[in-house]
C-alpha positions as CSV (number, residue, x, y, z in Angstrom):
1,X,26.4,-30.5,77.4
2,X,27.1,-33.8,79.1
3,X,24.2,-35.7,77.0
4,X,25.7,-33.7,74.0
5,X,29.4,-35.4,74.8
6,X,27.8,-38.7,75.5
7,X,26.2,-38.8,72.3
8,X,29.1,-37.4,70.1
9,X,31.1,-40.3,72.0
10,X,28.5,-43.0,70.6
11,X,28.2,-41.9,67.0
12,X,32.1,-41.6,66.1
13,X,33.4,-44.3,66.9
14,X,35.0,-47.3,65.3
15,X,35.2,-50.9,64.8
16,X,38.7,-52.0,64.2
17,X,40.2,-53.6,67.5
18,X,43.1,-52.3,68.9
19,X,43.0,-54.8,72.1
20,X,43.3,-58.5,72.9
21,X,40.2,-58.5,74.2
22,X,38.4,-60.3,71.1
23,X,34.7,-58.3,71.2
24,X,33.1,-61.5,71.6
25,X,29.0,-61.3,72.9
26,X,30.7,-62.5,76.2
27,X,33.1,-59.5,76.2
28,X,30.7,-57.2,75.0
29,X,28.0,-58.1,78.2
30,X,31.3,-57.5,80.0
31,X,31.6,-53.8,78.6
32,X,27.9,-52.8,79.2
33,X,27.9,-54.4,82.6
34,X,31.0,-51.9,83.2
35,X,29.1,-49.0,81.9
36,X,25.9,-49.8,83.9
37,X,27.9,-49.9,86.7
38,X,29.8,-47.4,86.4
39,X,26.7,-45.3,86.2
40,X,24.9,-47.2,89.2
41,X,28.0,-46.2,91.3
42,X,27.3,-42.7,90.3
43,X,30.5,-41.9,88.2
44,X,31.6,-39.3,86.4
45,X,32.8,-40.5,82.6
46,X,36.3,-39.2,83.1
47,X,36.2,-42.2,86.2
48,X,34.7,-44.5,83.7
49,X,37.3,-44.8,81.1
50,X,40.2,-43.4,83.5
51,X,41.7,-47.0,82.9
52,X,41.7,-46.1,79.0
53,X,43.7,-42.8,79.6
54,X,47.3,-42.2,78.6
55,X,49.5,-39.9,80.0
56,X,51.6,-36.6,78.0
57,X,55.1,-38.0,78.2
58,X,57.5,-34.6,77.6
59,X,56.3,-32.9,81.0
60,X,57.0,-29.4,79.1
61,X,54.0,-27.4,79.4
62,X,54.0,-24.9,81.5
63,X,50.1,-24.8,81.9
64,X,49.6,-28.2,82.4
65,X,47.8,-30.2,84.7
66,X,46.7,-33.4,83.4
67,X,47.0,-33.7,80.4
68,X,45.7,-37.1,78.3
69,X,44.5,-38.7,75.4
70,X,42.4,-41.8,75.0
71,X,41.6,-44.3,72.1
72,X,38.4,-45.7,71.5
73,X,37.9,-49.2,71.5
74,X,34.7,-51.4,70.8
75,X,35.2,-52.1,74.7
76,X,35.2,-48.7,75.7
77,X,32.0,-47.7,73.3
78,X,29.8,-50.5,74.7
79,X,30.5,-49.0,77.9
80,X,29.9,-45.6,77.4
81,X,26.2,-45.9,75.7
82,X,25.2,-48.8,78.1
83,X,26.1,-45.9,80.7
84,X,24.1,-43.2,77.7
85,X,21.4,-45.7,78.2
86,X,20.8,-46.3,81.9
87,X,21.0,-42.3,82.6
88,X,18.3,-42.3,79.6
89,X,16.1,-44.9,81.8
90,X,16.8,-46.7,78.7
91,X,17.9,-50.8,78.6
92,X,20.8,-51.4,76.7
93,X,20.3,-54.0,74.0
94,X,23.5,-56.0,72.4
95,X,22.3,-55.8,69.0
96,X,22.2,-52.3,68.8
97,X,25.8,-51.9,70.1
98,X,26.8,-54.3,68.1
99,X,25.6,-52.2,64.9
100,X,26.8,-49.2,66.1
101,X,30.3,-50.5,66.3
102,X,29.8,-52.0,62.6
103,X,28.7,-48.9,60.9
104,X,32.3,-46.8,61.8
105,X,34.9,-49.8,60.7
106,X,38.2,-48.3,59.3
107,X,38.1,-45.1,61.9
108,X,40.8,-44.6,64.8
109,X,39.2,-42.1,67.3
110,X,41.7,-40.5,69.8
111,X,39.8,-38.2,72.3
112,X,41.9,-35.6,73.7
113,X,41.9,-33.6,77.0
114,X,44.4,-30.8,76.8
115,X,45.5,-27.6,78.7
116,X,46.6,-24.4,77.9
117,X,46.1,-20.3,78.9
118,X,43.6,-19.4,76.4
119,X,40.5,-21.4,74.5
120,X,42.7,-22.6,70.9
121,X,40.9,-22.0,68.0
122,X,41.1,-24.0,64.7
123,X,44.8,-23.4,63.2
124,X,46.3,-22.7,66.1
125,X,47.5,-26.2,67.0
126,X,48.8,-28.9,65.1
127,X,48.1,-32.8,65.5
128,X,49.9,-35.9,63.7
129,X,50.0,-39.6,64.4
130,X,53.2,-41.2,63.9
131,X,54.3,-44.6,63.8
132,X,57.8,-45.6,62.4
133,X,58.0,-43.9,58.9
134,X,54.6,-42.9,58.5
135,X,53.4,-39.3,59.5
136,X,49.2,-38.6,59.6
137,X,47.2,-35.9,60.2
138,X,43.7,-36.5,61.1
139,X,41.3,-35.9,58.6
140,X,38.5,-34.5,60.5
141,X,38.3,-33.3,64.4
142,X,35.9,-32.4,67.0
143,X,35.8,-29.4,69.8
144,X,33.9,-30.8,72.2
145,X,34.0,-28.1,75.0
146,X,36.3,-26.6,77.7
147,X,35.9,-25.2,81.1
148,X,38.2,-22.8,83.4
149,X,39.9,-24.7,86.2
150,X,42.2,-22.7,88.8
151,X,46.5,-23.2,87.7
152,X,48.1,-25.4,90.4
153,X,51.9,-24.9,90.2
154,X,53.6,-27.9,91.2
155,X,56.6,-26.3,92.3
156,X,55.3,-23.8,95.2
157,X,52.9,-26.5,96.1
158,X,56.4,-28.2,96.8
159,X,58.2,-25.3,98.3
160,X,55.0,-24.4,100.5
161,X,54.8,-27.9,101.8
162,X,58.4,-28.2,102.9
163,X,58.2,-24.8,104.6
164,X,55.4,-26.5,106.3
165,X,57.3,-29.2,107.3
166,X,59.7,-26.6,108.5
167,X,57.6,-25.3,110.9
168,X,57.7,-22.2,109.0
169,X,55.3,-19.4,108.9
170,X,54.6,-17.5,105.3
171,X,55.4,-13.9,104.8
172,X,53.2,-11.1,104.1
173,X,54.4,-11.0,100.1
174,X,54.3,-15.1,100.3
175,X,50.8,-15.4,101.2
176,X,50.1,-12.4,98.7
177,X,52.3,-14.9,96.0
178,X,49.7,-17.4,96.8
179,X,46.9,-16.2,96.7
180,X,47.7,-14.3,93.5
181,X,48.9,-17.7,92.3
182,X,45.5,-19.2,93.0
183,X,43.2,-16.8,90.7
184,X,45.3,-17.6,87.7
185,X,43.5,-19.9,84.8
186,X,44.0,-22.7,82.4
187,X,41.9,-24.1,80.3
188,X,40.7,-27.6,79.7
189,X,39.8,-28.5,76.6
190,X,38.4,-31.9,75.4
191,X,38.4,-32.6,71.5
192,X,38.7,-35.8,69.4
193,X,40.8,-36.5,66.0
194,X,40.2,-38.7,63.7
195,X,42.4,-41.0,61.3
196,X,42.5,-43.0,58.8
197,X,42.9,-46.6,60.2
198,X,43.8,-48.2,56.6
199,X,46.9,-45.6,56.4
200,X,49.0,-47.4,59.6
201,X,48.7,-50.5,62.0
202,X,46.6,-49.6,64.6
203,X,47.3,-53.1,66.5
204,X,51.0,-51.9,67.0
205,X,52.7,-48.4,68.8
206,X,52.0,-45.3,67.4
207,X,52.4,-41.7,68.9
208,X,50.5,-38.8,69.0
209,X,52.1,-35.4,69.2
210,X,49.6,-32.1,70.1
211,X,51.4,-29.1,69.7
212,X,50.4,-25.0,69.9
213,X,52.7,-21.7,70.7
214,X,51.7,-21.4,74.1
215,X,52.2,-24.8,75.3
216,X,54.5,-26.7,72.7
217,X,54.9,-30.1,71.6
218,X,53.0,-32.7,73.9
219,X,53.5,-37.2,73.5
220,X,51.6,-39.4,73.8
221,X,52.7,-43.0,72.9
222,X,49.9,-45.5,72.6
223,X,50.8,-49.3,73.3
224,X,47.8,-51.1,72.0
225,X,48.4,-54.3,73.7
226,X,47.5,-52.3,77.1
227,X,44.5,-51.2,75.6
228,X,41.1,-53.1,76.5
């Protein structure tokens, strides 16, 4: 599944720059040195392209635990199947980075990781990129996979750390709160949605909004500029 991800990664992306950095052959050694390393220093791809990630801004979902979204830049691909390559045993060569960016021009990529309390199927959310006046949907997306991670909630973390502080010892029907708390799930999903990149400025701030019934509307504002 992980090659599978890696691969999906490398084969939808897209050309147009949404960063300063210019991708330059300099810049683009730059990218595959961060890949290779990244992989050398044994991490996992969610560490990799953690300084690509942008946080849900409304805070509203009751499931959630970290939820984000990610653009792909030419930066970020070079990285990623440099790191494809070295786990491969594979060198990674410029020139066929270079043509990989080339042949998906005109496509913005968001990749999406998302929580909620059951596995969405297609129809049961809604996604649209909006920047000033115009409104987008994306005209084609990936399910990638999910897995089953164990709900944290943030607010008896809270209380059970300042009763900790207190000096405080739980009661029986507190510890039984807690450890009933502990065996609840969430999902985590991680998709991708693609859009049109000839239908808005994708050098300028745009927002994505995610939204389903169980979870509601999530933001996510995307500032190019901080984007490498």
């Amino acid at each position: 599944m992980k090659k599978v991800l890696l691969t999906l990664l490398f084969c939808s992306f897209l050309s147009q720059c949404f960063a300063l950095t210019p991708m330059t052959d300099d810049n683009m050694m730059k990218a595959i040195q961060y890949g290779i390393s990244s992989k050398q220093d044994k991490q996992t791809l969610y560490q990799l392209i953690d300084p690509w990630l942008i946080p849900e801004r409304n805070l509203k979902n009751p499931y959630r635990q970290k939820e984000t979204v990610f653009v792909y830049t030419p930066y970020l691909l070079a990285a990623i199947h440099a790191r494809d390559k070295v786990e491969a045993s594979r060198v990674p060569e410029l020139a066929d980075i270079k043509k990989a960016i080339q042949e998906y021009e005109g496509i913005t990529l968001v990749g999406a990781r998302l929580n909620t309390p059951v596995v969405l199927q297609e129809g049961e959310y809604t996604v649209k990129l909006v920047q000033e006046k115009t409104n987008l949907t994306p005209y084609a997306s990936n399910y990638l996979h999910h897995e089953m991670i164990s709900k944290v909630d943030k607010q008896e973390e809270a209380k059970k750390a300042n009763r900790a502080d207190d000096g405080k010892q739980l009661t029986r029907d507190e510890k039984k709160k807690d450890s009933t708390a502990k065996t609840e799930k969430v999902a985590v999903l991680e998709m991708q949605f693609y859009f049109d990149s000839s239908l808005f400025n994708p050098a300028q701030r745009y927002t994505i909004f995610i939204s389903d019934k169980y979870c509601g509307e999530r933001r996510f504002d995307v500032n190019p500029e901080t984007i490498r």
